[in-house]
C-alpha positions as CSV (number, residue, x, y, z in Angstrom):
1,X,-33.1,-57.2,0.7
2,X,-35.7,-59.7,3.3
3,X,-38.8,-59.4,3.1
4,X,-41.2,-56.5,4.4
5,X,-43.4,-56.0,6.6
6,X,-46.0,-53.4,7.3
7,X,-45.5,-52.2,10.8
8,X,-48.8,-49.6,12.4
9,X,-48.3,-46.1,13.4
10,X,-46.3,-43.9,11.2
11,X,-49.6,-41.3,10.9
12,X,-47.2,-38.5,9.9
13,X,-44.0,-40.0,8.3
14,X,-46.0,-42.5,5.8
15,X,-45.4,-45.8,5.4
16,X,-43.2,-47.5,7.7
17,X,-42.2,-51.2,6.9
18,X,-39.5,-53.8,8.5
19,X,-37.1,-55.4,6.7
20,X,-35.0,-58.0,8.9
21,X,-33.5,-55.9,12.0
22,X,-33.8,-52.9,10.5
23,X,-37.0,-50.4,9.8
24,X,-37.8,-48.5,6.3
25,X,-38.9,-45.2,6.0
26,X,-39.4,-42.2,3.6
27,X,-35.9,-40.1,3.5
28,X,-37.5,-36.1,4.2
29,X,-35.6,-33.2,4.0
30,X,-35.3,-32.8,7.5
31,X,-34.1,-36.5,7.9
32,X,-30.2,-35.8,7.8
33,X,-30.7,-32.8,10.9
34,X,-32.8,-35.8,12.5
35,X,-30.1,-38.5,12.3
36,X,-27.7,-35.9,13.3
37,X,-29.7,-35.6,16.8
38,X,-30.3,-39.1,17.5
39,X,-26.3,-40.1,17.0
40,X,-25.2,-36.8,18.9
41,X,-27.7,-38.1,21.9
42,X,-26.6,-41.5,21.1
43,X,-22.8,-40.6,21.9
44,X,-24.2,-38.4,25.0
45,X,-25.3,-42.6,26.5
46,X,-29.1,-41.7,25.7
47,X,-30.1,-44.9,24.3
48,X,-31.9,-44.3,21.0
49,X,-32.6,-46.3,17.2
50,X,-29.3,-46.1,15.8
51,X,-29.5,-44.5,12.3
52,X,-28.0,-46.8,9.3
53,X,-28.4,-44.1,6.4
54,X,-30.9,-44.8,2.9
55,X,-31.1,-47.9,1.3
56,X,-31.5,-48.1,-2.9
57,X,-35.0,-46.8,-3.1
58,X,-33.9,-43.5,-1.2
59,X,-35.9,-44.9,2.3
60,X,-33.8,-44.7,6.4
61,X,-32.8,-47.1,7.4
62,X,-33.4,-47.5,11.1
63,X,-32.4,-50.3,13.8
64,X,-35.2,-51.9,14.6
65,X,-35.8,-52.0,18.8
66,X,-38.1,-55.1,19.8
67,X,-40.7,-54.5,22.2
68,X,-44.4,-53.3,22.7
69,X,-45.8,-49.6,22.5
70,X,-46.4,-48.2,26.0
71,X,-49.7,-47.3,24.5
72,X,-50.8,-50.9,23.9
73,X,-49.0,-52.1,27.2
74,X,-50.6,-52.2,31.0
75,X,-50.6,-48.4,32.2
76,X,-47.3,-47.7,33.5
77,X,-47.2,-47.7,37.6
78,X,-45.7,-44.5,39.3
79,X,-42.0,-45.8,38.6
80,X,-42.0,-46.9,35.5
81,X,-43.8,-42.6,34.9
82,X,-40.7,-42.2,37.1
83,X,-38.1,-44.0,34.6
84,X,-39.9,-42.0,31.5
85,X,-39.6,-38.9,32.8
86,X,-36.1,-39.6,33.9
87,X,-35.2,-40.7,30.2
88,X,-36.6,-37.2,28.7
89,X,-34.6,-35.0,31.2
90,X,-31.7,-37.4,29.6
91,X,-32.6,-36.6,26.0
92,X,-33.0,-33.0,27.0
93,X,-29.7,-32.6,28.5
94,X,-28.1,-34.9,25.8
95,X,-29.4,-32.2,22.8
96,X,-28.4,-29.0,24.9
97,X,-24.7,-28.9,23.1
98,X,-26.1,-30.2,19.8
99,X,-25.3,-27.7,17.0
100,X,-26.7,-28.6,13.3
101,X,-25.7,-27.2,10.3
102,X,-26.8,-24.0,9.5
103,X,-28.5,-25.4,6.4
104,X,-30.4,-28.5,8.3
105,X,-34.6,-28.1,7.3
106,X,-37.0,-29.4,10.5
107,X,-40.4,-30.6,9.8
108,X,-42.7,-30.2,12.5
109,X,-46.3,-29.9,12.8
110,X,-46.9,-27.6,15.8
111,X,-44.3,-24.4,16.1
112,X,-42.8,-24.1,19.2
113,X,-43.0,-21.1,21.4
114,X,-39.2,-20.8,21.6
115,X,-36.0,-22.3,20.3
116,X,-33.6,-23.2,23.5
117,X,-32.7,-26.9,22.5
118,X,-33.9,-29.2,19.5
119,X,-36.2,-31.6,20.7
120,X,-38.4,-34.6,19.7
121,X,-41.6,-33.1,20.0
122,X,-43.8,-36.3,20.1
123,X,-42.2,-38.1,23.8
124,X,-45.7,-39.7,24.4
125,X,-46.7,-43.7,24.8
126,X,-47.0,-44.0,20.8
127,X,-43.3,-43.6,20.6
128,X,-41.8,-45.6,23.6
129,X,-40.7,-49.0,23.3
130,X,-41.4,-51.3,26.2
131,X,-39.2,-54.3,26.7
132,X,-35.6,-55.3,27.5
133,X,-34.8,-51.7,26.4
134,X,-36.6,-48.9,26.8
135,X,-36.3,-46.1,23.8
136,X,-38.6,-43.4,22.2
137,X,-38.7,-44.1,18.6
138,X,-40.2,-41.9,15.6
139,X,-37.6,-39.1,15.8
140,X,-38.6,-37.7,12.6
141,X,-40.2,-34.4,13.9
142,X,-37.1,-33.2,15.9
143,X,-37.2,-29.4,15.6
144,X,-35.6,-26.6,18.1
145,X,-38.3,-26.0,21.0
146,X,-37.9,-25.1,24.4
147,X,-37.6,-28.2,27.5
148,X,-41.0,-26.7,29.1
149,X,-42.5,-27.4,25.7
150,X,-41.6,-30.6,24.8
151,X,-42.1,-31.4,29.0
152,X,-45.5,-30.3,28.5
153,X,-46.8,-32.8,25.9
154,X,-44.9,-35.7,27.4
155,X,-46.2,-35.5,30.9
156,X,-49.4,-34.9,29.7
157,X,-49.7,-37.5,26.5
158,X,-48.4,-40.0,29.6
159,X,-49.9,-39.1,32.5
160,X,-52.8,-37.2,31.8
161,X,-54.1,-39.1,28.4
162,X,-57.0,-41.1,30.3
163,X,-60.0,-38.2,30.6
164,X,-61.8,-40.0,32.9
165,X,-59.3,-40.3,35.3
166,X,-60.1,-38.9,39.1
167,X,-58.1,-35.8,38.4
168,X,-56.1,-37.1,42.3
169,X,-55.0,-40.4,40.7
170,X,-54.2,-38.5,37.5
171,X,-52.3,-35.7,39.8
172,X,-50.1,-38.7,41.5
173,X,-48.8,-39.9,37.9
174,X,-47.5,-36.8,37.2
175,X,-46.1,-35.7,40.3
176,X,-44.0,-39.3,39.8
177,X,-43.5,-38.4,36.0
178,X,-42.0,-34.9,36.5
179,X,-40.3,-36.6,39.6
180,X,-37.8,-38.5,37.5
181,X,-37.7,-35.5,35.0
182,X,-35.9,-34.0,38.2
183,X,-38.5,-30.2,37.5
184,X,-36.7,-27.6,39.3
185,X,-40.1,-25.3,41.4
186,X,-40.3,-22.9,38.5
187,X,-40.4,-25.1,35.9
188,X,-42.8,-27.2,37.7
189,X,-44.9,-23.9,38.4
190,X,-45.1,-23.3,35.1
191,X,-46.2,-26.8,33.3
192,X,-49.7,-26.8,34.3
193,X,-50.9,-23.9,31.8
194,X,-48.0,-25.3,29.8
195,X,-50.0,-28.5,29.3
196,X,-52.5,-26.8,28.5
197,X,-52.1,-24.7,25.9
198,X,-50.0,-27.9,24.3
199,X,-52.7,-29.6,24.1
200,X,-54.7,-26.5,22.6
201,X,-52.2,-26.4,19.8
202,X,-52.2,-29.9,19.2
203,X,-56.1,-29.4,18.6
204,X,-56.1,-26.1,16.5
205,X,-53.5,-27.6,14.3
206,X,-55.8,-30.8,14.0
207,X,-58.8,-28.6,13.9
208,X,-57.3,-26.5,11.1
209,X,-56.0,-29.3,9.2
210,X,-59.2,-31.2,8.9
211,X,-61.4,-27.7,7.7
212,X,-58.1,-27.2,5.0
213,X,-58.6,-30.6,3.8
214,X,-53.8,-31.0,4.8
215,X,-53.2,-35.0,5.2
216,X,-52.7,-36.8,7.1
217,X,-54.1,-34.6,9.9
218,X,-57.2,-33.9,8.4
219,X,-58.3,-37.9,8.4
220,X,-56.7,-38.1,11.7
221,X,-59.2,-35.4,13.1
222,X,-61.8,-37.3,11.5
223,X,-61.2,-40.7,13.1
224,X,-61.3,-39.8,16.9
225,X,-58.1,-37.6,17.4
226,X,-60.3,-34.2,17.4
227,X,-62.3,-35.3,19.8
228,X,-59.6,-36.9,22.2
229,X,-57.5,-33.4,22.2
230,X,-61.0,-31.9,22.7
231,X,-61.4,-33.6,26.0
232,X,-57.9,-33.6,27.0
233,X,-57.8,-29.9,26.5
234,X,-61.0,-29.6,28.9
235,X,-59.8,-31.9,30.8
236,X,-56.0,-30.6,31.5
237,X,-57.7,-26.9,31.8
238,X,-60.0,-27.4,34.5
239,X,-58.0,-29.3,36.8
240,X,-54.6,-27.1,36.7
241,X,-55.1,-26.4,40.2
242,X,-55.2,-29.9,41.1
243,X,-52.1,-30.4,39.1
244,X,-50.0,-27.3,40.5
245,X,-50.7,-28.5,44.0
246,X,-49.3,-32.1,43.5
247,X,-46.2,-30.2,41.6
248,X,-45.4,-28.1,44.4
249,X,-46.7,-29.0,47.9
């Protein structure tokens, strides 16, 4: 086996390393239902990290996809939101025929308010790669949701991250971002209070986690990421007029 190397991120699935084209990660008990998603997508043309299996100290293995985080790139323009939200409607329709065993454990940190389709559950700039391709990564807390769910957090971890925005410019990103998710009007009606109570349960579940003393979330709260849903939820709350009217006029 090459040599390792420590890559960043991996807040919730522990140490995550590289090791020639491939990455390394712990093996969970949800990991087999996980691979099981990402090859059923993959054979559905959503392009995705191919799963390679374990290697001999019981890590996945995981194709490695060069590029930059969208988080640490230049802020996406209206059609590159466009392309993303394009590429979750495909990973959405892709999982809609996908049926795991009926003894397949998820791991997921936020419950979902329904169970229609399995989903990612973390779609956001942390998880895309930027470059020649362009593929969400971090599968690893794939769990049945519902779309409007899942929707919620990506169009607003991408296009309603930056608080300070002027809630018009912010309003224009994701008009282009559920745009290229192709939003019928009702689901489009609905994803403004959706956002916002995503982003409420992203913050209890922090919140709850740091008073409980549960890691990683707990240190996470600590270091900034209380705060940031704080703002985002007060943020994504007041302005959900301004974010209906660029859905639907």
């Amino acid at each position: 086996m090459g040599h390792e190397y420590e890559l960043s991120g991996g807040n919730a699935s522990g140490p995550v390393v590289k090791v020639g084209d491939t990455v390394r990660k712990i093996w969970t008990a949800a990991t087999p239902g996980v691979h099981a998603l990402m090859v059923h997508v993959h054979e559905r043309g959503v392009d995705v990290p191919s799963p390679l299996g374990r290697d001999d100290t019981a890590r996945q293995i995981i194709e490695y996809v060069p590029g930059s985080l969208a988080i640490d790139a230049s802020p996406l323009t209206h059609d590159e939101l466009h392309r993303v939200g394009a590429m979750i409607r495909a990973i959405h329709d892709a999982s809609e025929d996908f049926s795991p065993p009926a003894d397949i454990t998820w791991e997921t940190a936020i419950a979902a308010p329904g169970a229609d389709l399995v989903c990612h559950n973390d779609l956001a700039p942390w998880n895309l790669i930027v470059g020649d391709r362009w593929v969400f990564i971090d599968w690893d807390a794939a769990a049945p949701s519902t779309r409007l769910w899942d929707l919620a957090y990506a169009a607003q971890s991408f296009a309603l991250s930056e608080v300070d925005a002027s809630p018009a410019r912010a309003a224009a990103g994701l008009r282009a971002f559920v745009d290229g998710y192709g939003a019928d009007l009702e689901l489009r009606r609905r994803l403004p209070s959706a956002m916002h109570r995503r982003a409420a349960a992203m913050l209890d579940m922090l919140t709850a986690a740091h008073e409980e003393h549960r890691e990683p979330w707990a240190s996470m709260f600590a270091d900034g990421h209380g705060s940031h849903w704080a703002a985002v939820v007060d943020y994504v709350g007041t302005h959900r007029a301004v974010w209906l009217d660029a859905l639907t006029r």
